[in-house]
C-alpha positions in Angstrom: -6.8 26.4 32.2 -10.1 24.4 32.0 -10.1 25.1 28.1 -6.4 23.2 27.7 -7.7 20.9 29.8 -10.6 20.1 27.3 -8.0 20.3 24.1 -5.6 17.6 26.0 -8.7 15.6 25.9 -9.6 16.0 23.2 -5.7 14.9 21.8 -5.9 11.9 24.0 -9.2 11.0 22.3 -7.9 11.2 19.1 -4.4 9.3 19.8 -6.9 6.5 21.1 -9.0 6.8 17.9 -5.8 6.2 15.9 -4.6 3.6 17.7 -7.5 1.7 17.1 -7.9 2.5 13.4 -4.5 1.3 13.2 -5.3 -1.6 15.3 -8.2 -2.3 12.6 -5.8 -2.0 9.4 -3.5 -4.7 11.0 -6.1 -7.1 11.4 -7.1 -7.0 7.5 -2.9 -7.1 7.3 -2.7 -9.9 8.9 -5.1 -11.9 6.4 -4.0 -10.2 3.5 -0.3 -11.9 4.4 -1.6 -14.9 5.6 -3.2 -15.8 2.6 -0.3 -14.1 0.7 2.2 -16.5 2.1 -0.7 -19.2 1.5 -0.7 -18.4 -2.6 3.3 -18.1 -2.8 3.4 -22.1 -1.6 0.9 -22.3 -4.5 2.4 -20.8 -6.9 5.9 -22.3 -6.0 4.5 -25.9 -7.0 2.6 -24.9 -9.7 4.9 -25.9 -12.8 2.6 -24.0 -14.9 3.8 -20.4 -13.3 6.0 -18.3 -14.4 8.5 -17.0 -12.4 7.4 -13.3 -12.9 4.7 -13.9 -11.1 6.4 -16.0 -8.5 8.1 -13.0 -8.2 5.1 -10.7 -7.8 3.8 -12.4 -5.5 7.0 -12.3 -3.4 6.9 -8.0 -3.9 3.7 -8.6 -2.6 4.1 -9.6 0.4 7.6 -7.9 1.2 5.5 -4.8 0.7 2.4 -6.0 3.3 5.8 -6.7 5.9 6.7 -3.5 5.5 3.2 -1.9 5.6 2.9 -4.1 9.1 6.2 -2.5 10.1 5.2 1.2 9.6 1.6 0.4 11.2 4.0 -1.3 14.3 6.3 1.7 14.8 3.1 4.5 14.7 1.2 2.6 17.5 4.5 2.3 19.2 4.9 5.9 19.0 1.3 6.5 19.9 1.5 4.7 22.6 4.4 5.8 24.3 2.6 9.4 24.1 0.0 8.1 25.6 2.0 6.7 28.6 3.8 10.7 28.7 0.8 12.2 28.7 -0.5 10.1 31.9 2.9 10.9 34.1 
């Protein structure tokens, strides 16, 4: 018994790990689309761009909202098996 006790430790030690290397990625995610959005508006009144990169930029950042959504739904998940592990 005391050695599952030790591996459900050491489970819940690395759940918390991964929330907060998760935690971590969305911070840089947040900047990257922050200053994403901040170059579209650029590039949107700059006559002298083309519109294939207008459009790059806009793959850009569907792809970072996305990225933001997958990093969303695995802490969701982690944390609700947190929250079962502690009932």
């Amino acid at each position: 018994m005391a050695q599952n006790r030790n591996e459900e430790l050491t489970l819940e030690e690395l759940m918390l790990e991964e929330r907060r290397f998760l935690h971590d990625i969305s911070n840089h995610l947040v900047v990257a689309q922050g200053m994403g959005s901040f170059l579209k508006k650029a590039l949107e009144s700059n006559e002298n761009v083309g519109e294939k990169e207008k459009e790059r930029c806009e793959k850009v950042l569907k792809a970072v909202k996305v990225i933001g959504e997958l990093l969303k739904d695995r802490r969701d998940v982690l944390h609700s098996r947190t929250i079962n592990e502690e009932s």
